[in-house]
C-alpha positions in Angstrom: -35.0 -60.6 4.0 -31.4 -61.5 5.2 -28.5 -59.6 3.0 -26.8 -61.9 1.6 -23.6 -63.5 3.5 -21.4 -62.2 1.1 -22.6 -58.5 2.5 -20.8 -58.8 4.9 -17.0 -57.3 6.1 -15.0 -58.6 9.2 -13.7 -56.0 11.7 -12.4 -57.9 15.2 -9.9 -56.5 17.5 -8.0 -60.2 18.1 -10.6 -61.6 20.9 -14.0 -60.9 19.3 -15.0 -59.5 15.9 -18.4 -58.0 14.4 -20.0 -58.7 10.9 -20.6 -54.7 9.2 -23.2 -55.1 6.3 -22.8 -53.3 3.0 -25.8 -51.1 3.8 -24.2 -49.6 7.3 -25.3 -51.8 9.9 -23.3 -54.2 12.4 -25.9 -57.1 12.5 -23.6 -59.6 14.2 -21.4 -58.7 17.5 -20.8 -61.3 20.6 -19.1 -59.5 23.5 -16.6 -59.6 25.2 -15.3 -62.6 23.0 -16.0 -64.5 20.0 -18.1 -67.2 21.9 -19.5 -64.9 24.3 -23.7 -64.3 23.8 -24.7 -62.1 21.0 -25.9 -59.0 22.1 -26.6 -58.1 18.3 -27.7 -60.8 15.8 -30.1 -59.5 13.1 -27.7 -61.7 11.1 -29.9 -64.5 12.7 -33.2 -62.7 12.7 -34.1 -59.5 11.8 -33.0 -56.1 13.4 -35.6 -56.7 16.9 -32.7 -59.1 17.7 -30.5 -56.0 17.3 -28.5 -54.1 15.2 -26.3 -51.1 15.1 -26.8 -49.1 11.8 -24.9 -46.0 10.7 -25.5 -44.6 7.1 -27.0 -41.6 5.8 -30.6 -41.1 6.5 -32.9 -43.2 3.8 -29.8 -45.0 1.7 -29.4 -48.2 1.2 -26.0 -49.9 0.2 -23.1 -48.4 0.5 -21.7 -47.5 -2.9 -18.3 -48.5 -2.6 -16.1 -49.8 0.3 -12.9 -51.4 1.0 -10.0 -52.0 3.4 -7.8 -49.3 3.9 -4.4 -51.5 2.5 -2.7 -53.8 4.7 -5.0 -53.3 7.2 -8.7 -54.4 8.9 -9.9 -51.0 8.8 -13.0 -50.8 6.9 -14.0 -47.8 4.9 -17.8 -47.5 3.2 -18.3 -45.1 1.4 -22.1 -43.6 0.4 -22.6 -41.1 -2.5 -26.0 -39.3 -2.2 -28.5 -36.2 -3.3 -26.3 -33.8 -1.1 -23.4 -35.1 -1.0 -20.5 -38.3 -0.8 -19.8 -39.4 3.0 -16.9 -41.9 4.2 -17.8 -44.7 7.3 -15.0 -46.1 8.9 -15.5 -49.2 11.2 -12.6 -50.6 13.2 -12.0 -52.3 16.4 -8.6 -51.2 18.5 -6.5 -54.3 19.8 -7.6 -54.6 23.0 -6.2 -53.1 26.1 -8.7 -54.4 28.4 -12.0 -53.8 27.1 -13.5 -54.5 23.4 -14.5 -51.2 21.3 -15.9 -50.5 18.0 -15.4 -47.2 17.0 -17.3 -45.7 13.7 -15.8 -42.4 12.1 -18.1 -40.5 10.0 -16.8 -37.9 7.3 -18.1 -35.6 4.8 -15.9 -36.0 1.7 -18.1 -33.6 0.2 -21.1 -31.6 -0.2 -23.0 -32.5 3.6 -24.8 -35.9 4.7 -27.8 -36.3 7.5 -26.7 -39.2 9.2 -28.5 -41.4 11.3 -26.6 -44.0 13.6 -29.5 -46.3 15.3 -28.2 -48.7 17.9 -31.0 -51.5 19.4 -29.2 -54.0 21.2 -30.5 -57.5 22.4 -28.3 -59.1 25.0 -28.1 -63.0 25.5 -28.2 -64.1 21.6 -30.5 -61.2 20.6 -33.2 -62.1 23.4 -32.9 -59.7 26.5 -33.9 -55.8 25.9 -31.9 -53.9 28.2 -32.4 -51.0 30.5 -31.1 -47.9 28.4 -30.6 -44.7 30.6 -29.0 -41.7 29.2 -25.9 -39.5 30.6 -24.5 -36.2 29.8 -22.3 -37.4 26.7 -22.9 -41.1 26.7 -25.8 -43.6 26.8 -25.6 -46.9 28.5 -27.5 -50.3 28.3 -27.8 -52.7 31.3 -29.1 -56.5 31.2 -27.7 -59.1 33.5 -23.9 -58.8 33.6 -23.3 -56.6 30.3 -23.3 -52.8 29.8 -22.2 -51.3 26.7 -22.2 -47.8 26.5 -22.1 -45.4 23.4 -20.8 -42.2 23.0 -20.0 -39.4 20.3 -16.9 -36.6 20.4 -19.3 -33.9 18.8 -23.0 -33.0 20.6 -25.6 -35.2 18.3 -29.3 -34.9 18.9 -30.4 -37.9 21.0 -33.6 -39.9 20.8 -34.0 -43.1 23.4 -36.7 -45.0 23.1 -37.7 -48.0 24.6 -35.3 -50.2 23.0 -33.1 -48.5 21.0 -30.2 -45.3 21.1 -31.0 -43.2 17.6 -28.8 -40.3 16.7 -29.5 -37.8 14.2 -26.9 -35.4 13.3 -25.2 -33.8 9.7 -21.8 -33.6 8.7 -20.2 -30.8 6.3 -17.7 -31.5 3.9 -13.9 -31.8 5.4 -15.6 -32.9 9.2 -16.2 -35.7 10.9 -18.0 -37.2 13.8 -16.8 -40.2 15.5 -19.3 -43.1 17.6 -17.5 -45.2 20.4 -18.8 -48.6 21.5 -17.6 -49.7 24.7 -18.6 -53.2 26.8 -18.0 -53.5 30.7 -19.3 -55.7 32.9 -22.6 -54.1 34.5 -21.1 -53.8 38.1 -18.5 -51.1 36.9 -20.7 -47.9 37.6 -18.2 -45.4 35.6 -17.8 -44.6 31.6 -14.7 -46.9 30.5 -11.4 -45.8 29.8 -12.0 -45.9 25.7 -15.0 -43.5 25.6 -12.0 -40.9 26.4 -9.8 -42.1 23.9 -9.9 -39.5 20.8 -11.0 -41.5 17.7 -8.3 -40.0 15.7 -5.6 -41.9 18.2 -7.6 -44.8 18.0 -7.8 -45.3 14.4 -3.8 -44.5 13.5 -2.7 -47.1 16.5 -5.5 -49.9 14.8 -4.0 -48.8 11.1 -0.1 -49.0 12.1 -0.7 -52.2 14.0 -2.3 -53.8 11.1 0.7 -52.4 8.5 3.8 -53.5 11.2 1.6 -57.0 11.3 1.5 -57.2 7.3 4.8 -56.0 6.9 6.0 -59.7 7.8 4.4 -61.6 5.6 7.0 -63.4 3.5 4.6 -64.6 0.5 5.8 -62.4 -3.1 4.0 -64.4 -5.2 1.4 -63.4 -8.2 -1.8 -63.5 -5.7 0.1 -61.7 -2.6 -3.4 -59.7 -2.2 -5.3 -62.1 -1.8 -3.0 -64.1 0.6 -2.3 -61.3 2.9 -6.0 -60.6 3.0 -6.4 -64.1 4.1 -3.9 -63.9 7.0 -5.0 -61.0 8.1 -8.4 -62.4 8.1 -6.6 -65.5 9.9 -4.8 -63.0 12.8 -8.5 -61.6 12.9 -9.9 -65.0 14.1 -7.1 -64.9 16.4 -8.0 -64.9 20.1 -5.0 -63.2 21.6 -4.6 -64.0 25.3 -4.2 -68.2 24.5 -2.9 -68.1 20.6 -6.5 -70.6 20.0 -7.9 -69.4 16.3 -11.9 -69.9 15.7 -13.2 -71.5 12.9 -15.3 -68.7 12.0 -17.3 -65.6 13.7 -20.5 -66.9 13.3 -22.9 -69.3 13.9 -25.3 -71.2 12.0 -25.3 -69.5 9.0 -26.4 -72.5 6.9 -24.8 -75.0 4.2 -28.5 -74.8 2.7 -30.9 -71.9 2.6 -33.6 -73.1 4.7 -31.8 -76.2 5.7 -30.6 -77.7 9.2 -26.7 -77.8 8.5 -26.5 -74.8 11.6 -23.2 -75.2 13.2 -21.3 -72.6 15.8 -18.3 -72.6 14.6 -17.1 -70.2 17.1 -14.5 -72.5 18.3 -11.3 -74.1 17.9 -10.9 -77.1 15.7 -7.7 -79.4 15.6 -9.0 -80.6 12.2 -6.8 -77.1 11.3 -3.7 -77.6 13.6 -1.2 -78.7 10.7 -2.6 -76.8 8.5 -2.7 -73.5 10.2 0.5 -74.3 11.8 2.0 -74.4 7.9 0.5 -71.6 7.0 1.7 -69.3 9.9 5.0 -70.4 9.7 5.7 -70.3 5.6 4.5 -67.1 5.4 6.6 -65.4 8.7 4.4 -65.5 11.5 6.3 -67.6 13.8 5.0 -66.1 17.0 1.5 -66.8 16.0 2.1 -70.8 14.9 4.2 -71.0 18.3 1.2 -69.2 20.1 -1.4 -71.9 18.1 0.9 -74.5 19.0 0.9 -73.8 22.7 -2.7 -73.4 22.7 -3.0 -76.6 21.3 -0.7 -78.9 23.6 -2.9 -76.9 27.1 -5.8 -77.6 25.0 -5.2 -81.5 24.7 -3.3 -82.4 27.8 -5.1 -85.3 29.4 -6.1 -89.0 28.7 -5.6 -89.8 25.1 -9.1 -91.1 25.0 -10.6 -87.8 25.7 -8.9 -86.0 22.7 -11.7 -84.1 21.4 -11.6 -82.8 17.8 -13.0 -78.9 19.1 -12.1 -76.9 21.9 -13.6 -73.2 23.4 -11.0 -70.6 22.7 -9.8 -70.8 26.2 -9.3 -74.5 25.4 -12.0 -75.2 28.0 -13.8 -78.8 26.9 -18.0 -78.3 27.5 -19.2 -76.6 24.7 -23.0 -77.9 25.2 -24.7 -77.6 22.2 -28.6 -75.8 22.5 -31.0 -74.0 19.9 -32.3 -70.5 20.1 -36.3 -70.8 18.7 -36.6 -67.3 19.4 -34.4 -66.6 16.5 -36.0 -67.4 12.9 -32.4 -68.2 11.9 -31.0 -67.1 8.2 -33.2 -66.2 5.8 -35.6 -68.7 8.0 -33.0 -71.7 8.3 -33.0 -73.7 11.5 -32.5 -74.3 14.1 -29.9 -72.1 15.2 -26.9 -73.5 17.3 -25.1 -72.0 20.0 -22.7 -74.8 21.5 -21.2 -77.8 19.4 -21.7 -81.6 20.4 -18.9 -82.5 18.0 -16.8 -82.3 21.0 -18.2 -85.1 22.0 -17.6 -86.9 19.0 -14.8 -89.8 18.3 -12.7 -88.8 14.9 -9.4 -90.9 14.8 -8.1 -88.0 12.4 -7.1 -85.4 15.0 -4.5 -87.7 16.4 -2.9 -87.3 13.0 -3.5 -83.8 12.9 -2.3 -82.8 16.0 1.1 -85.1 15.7 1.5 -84.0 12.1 1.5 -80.2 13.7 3.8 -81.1 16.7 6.5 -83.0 14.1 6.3 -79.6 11.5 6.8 -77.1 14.3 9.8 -79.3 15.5 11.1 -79.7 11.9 10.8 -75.3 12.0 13.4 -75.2 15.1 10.4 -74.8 17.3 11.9 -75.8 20.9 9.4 -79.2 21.9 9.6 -79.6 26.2 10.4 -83.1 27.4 6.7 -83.6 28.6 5.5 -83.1 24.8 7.2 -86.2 24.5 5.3 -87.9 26.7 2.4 -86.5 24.9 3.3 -88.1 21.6 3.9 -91.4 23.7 0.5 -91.6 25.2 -1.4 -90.7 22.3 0.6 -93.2 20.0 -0.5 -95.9 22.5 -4.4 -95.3 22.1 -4.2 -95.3 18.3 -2.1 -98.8 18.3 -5.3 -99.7 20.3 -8.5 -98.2 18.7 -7.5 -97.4 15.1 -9.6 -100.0 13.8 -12.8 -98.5 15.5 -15.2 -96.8 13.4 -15.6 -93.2 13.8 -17.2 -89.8 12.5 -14.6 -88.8 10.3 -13.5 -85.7 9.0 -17.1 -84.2 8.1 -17.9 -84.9 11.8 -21.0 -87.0 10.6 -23.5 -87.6 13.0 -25.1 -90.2 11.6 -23.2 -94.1 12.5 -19.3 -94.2 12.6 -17.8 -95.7 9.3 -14.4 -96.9 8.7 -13.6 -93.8 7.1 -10.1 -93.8 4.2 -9.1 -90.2 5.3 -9.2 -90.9 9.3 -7.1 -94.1 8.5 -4.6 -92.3 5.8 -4.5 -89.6 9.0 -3.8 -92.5 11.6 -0.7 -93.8 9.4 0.2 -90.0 9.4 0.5 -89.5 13.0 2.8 -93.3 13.3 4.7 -91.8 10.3 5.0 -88.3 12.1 5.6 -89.9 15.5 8.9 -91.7 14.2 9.9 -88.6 12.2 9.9 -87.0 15.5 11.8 -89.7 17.0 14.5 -89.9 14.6 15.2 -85.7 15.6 15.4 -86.4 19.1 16.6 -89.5 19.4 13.7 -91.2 21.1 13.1 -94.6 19.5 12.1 -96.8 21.9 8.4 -97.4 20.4 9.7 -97.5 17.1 9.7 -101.1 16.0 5.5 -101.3 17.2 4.7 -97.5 15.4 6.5 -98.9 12.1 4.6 -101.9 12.1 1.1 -100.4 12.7 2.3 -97.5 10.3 3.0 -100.1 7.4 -0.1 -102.3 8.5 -2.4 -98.9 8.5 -1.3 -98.5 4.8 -2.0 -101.7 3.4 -5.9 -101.7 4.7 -6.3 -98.4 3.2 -4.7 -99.4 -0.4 -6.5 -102.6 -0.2 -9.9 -101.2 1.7 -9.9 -98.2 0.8 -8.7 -98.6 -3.0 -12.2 -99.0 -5.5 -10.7 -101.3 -8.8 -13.7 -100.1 -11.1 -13.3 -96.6 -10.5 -9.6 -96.3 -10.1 -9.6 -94.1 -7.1 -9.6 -94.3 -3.5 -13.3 -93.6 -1.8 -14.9 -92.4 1.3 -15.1 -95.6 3.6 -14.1 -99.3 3.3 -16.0 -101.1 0.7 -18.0 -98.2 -0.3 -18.1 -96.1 -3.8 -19.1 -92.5 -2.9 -16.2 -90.2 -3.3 -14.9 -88.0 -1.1 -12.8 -84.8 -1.4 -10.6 -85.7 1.5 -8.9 -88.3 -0.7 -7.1 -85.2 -2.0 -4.6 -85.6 0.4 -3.2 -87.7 0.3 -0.2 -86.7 -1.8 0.0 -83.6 0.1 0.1 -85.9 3.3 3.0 -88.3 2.2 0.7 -91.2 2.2 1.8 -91.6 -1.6 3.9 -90.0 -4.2 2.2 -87.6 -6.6 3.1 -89.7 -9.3 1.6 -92.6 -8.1 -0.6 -93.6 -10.8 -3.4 -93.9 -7.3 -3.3 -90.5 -7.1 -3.7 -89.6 -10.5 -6.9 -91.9 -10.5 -8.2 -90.3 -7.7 -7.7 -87.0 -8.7 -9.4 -87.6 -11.9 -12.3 -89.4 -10.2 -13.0 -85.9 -8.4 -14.9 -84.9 -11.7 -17.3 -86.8 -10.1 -17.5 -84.3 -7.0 -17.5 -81.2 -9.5 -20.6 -78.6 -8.9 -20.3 -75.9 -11.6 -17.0 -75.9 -11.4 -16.3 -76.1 -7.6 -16.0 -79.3 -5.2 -18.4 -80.9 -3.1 -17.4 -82.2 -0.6 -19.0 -86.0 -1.2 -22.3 -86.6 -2.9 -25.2 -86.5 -1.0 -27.5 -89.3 -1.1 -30.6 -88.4 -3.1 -34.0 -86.5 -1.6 -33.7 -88.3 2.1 -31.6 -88.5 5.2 -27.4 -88.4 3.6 -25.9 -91.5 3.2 -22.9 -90.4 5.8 -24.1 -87.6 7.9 -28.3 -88.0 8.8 -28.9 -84.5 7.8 -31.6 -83.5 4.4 -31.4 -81.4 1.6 -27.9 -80.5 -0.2 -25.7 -78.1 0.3 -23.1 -76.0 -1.3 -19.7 -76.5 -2.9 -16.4 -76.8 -0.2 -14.1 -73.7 -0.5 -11.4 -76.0 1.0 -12.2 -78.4 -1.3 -12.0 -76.7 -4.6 -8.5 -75.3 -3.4 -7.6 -79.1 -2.4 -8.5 -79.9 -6.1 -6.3 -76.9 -7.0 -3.2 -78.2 -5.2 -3.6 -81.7 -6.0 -3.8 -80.9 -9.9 -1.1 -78.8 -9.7 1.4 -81.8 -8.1 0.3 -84.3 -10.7 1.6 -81.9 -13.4 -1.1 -80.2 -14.2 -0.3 -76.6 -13.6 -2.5 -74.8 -16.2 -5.6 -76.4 -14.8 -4.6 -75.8 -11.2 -4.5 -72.5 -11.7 -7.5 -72.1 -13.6 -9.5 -73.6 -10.2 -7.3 -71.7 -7.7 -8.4 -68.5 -9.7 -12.2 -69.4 -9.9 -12.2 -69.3 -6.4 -10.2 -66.2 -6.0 -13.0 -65.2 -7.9 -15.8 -65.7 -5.4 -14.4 -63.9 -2.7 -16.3 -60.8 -1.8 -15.8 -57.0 -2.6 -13.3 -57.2 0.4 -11.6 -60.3 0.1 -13.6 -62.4 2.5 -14.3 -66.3 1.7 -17.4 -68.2 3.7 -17.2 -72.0 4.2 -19.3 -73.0 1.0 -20.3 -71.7 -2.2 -23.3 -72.5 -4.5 -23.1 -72.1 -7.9 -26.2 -72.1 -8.3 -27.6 -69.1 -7.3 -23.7 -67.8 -7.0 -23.7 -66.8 -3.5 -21.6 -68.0 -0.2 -23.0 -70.4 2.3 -22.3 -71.4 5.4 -19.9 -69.6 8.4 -18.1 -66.5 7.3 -15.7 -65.4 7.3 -14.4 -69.5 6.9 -10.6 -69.9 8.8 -10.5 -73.4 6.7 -11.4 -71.5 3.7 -8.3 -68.8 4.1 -5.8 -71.2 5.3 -6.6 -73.4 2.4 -6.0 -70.3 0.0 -2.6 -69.8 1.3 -1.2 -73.1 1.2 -2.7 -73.5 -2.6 -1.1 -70.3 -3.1 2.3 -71.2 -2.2 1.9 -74.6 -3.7 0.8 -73.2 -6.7 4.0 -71.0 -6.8 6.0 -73.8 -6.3 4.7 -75.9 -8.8 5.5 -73.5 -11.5 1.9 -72.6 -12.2 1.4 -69.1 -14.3 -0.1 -66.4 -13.2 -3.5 -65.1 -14.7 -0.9 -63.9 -17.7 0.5 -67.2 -18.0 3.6 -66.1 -17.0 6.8 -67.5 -14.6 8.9 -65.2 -13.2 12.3 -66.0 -13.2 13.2 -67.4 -10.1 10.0 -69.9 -10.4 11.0 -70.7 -13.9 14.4 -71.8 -11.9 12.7 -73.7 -9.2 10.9 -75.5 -12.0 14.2 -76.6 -13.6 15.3 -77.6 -11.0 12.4 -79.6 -9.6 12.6 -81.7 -12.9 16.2 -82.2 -13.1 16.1 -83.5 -9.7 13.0 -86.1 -11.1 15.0 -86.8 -14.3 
């Protein structure tokens, strides 16, 4: 049996990350990047598609564990019959090749470790030749080697698929295990094998502290925010800026279900929103790093824009399934690849000009050809935003006229003549106006449902759809509207225990909107949507109440997934979630300017002034 999602910590050294479960063992690792093959993914199947385990010899979970503060340094800690001994996994920002380095430390009495290392190269399918030097061992398949070492003498066993180690530790010493991959050509040890663990782990933990130090947010859930953009810098790949969805793939929206996505990959679904986040709370390197990985990533014809790039912001991301793998507690088929890049969703262009008009609004310097950029991609929405298309929740069942991809064409007009206005480029302005003000009225009129008071999820139908929480946070109407107040309302509808589907599924057959079967979980983004739009109707009290029941579902270390079921109360889907993280810090600051309380139901001073002085400026 799988453990369960929530198990499991991030560590990631900012161009590939692993997945360390609460009983010792790395069961998810892609090297040397995060949509490189898996050359350990028992997350996917069981340890024979590899695993790297370190933990004291017969325990089970680790008794405690936690980040070291400020930082991704993991620390699990076991208390046993002999004694209580410390693990600490990190991964060093690289210098040129990825490590994972695992300190071991007797806090007291003495502990027989094991560590047990099988890997499985090429998505936990290839067993690799393992041969064995004086201090190190090294695995060989294809193209990858990683090689393992350890800076006191352990007693070695290889077998003929796996590296175990057996070795004790007294109280007040440690042992430290080096992971290293090189490409399989390079016949010598790598550099980091020589690198003393101790220098390793204080350059990781004062990177991590510098990094938080910047974080502007002083708000009553500052925790949990930094841990979400650290989590966010985590998913980070460093050499182009581009931030992947999530680690993992296919970890599934329904136990046993097909909803098996990689979301190793860059979506511009996220582009505003991440850009907001990264610059509200002080990272302005990192949004003007995103923001250059985005314009690279969408140069080209308009008509190409895809809605998901590879971290590189290379275009082929060919979607195939692994049947050697069982999947997630048996839940198939897995995915490596996505075809949503091939996939037509009129919303990016919203997304992507509602980025570029936010970072020019934050003094970010916008080069002439940018320009051109919004130009062209203006022009193929005047053209084709009546077409059907797959939306948001990249359906892949038909294209519908869907309300949120129109509210997000009217979004990029409405950005693309903000953007004018600052530099002084209105030449299209007169045709973006009109298809702005036209865009608006099909959506109130099309989009609008009389008997339900509330916007829904396409023209003409009456399923709702989280999405429509928006759209006060978009512009597309006041929060006063009496539209939005409907629609928010109407959300009830949507309501799972106390979290937010996404929309309703329709009934025991194929969905209504996307051709998959079965349900799934609860949205994390959506319940914090719900959060934010509550709390800009007025309803502060409540909004906090839902921001904090998902605070509550984040795991011993802070981590949120993409979904969460009530039901069995347990996190679905890819983990850990960008979406989910980014959503929690823009409900966060929201929140905190909308005067709600904190779990005391207190304002501090200067919020109780900001909330003065929002309502003197309504009044």
């Amino acid at each position: 049996m799988s453990a369960p999602i929530e198990d499991y910590a991030l560590i990631s050294d900012m161009e590939t990350a692993a997945m360390v479960g609460r009983n010792g063992s790395v069961d998810w690792l892609c090297l040397p990047r995060f949509d490189s093959p898996a050359c350990l993914a028992a997350l996917l199947g069981t340890e024979r598609n590899g695993f790297w385990r370190v933990a004291p010899v017969g325990s089970g979970r680790c008794t405690s564990r936690a980040y070291r503060s400020d930082t991704l340094v993991l620390d699990s800690q076991w208390t046993t019959a002999t004694g209580t001994v410390r693990v600490t996994d990190f991964m060093p920002p690289r210098v040129r090749l990825p490590c994972l380095v695992r300190v071991v430390e007797a806090l007291s009495g003495c502990a027989s470790m094991r560590s047990e290392l099988r890997l499985r190269f090429h998505q936990g399918r290839v067993v690799p030749w393992i041969r064995r030097g004086e201090d190190h061992t090294v695995a060989v398949a294809g193209p990858d080697a990683v090689w393992l070492g350890a800076d006191s003498p352990v007693r070695a066993s290889d077998g003929a698929d796996s590296t175990v180690y057996d070795f004790t530790v007294p109280a007040g010493r440690r042992l430290a295990l080096t992971l290293v991959w090189s490409p399989s050509h390079l016949p010598a040890p790598p550099s980091p094998l020589c690198v003393p663990a101790e220098t390793l782990l204080k350059e990781t933990g004062d990177f991590w502290r510098r990094w938080s130090g910047r974080c502007r947010y002083e708000g009553p859930w500052r925790e949990a925010v930094l841990r979400s953009l650290i989590t966010l810098k985590a998913l980070t790949y460093a050499p182009t800026g581009g931030i992947v969805a999530a680690p993992t793939t296919s970890l599934p929206g329904r136990i046993g279900g097909e909803h098996n996505w990689d979301h190793r990959y860059c979506w511009l679904r996220d582009s505003a929103l991440t850009l907001s986040c990264l610059l509200r709370s002080g990272y302005r390197a990192e949004a003007t790093a995103w923001l250059d990985w985005l314009v690279r990533a969408i140069a080209g014809d308009p008509a190409d824009l895809q809605t998901v790039y590879g971290v590189g912001g290379q275009r082929l991301l060919p979607e195939t399934e692994a049947p050697w793998l069982p999947g997630y507690e048996g839940s198939r088929p897995v995915r490596f690849g996505n075809s949503a890049m091939s996939q037509y969703q009129l919303d990016v262009y919203g997304e992507v000009l509602d980025a570029l008009c936010l970072s020019l609004r934050a003094g970010i310097p916008m080069p002439s050809h940018v320009w051109s950029l919004v130009e062209a991609l203006m022009g193929h929405l005047c053209r084709h935003w009546r077409e059907p298309d797959q939306g948001l929740w990249q359906v892949r069942g038909p294209g519908q006229q869907f309300v949120h991809s129109k509210v997000m064409v009217w979004v990029a007009a409405d950005r693309a003549l903000r953007m004018g206005e600052l530099l002084g480029r209105n030449g299209s302005s007169g045709e973006w106006r009109a298809m702005r003000d036209e865009v608006h009225r099909e959506v109130c009129r099309r989009g609008w449902d009389a008997r339900q008071r509330c916007f829904v999820q396409s023209f003409g139908s009456t399923a709702l759809d989280a999405s429509a929480l928006l759209i006060p946070r978009l512009g597309f109407l006041p929060p006063w509207d009496e539209r939005v107040s409907g629609t928010v309302r109407a959300m009830r509808g949507l309501d799972r225990g106390g979290f937010v589907r996404r929309y309703a599924p329709g009934g025991d057959g194929p969905h209504a909107v996307d051709g998959g079967r079965g349900s799934e979980g609860t949205f994390v983004s959506c319940s914090l949507w719900y959060a934010d739009a509550l709390a800009v109707t007025g309803h502060a009290e409540q909004a906090r109440e839902a921001f904090e029941r998902v605070l509550s579902i984040r795991n011993d270390v802070g981590l949120l997934a993409e979904q969460w079921d009530p039901d069995a109360g347990r996190q679905l889907g890819n983990a850990p979630q960008a979406f989910s993280h980014i959503a929690l810090v823009e409900t966060a600051f929201a929140l905190s300017a909308s005067g709600a309380p904190d779990a005391g139901g207190r304002l501090s001073a200067s919020r109780r002034d900001a909330v003065r002085r929002r309502r003197n400026r309504a009044d």
